[in-house]
C-alpha positions, 0 to 999 in steps of 0.5 A: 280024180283029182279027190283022191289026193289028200295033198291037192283038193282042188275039183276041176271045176275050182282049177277053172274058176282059178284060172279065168281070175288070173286071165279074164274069161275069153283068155282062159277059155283059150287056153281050155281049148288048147290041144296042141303045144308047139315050142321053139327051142333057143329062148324057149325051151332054153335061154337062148345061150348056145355054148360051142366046143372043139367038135361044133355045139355042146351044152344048152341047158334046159329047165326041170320043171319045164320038163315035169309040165311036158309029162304032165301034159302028156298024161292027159292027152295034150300033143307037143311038139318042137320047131326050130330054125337050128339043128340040134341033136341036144334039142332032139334028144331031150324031145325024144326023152319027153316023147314029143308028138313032132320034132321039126328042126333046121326049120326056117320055113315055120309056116310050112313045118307047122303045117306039117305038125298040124296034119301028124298031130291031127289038131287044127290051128285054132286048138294050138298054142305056139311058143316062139321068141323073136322075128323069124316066129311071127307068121306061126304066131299069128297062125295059131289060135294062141300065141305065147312068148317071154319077156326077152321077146322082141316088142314086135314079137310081143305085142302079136301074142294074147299071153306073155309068160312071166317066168323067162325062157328057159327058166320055167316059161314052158311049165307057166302055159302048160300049168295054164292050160292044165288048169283052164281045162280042169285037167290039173289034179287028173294029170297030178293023179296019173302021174303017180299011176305006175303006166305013166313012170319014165322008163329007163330009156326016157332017163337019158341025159346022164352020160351012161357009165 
């Protein structure tokens, strides 16, 4: 599909070639096989900084481009889903803008909450890539087929995950998997073609974030 774009002409089989030279044959043949993308929120899908006002937490912020990998991902069939230790109606509303497959929050028990997506989802843990930046994420970590972090992860976190992004949480961590896993499969011209395709534009009610006038 990917051909009939004069603006990307790479065929999937280049995206793969491309994709085993930046991560070595076994490690790109992993992130080919993912199904199932699990994030946590603060340190992922954010930075981590957490800003509070009078009436209790008010601003986190998220990365665009993160969010246009999630759409992508969605059009070729990729499930995603959230789990984090804190609740947050911010990290619920952006999920439920991007359509997320489970949104697990106030989860300290991760082991069990993953558990839970696995059996919603229907993917097996094996086919799942699981996003997570400090202590409390290590027993889903090591539960998942791949385990990814960022930078600012902790040396313990680390040194427990087949791929450290380079971009920071927040700052585009999310979109540098999601890419990978794209391109891994062969799947990123065909996600690039979807999402031009009329059926797969945001409706009204996805565009969310501005304060309705």
């Amino acid at each position: 599909m990917s051909g009939a774009l004069p603006w990307y002409d790479r065929t999937p089989a280049q995206e793969k070639a491309a994709a085993r030279d930046l991560l070595g044959p076994d490690l790109s043949a992993l992130f080919g096989s993912i199904k199932l993308v699990v994030l946590d929120a603060d340190g992922i899908m954010t930075t981590g900084a957490i800003s509070y006002g009078p009436g209790g937490e008010a601003l986190k912020e998220f990365n665009s481009r993160d969010g246009l990998g999630l759409v992508l991902a969605r059009t070729v069939g990729l499930k995603c889903a959230v789990l984090t230790g804190r609740n947050s109606e911010i990290v619920a509303r952006r999920c439920r803008e991007l359509r997320f497959d489970s949104i697990k929050l106030g989860r300290f028990d991760k082991g069990d909450a993953l558990a839970e997506i696995l059996a919603e989802t229907g993917v097996q843990a094996a086919e799942t890539l699981y996003m997570g930046d400090d202590l409390i994420d290590l027993p889903v970590l090591h539960a998942v087929g791949l385990p990814a972090t960022v930078p600012e992860a902790p040396a313990e976190v680390r040194e427990r995950c087949r791929y450290v992004t380079t971009a920071g949480g927040g700052r585009g961590a999310v979109r540098e998997v999601l890419d990978l896993i794209l391109k891994a499969s062969g799947l990123f011209g065909e996600s690039l073609a979807r999402i031009g395709q009329e059926a797969w534009h945001p409706r009204r009610e996805d565009l969310s974030s501005d304060e309705k006038g």
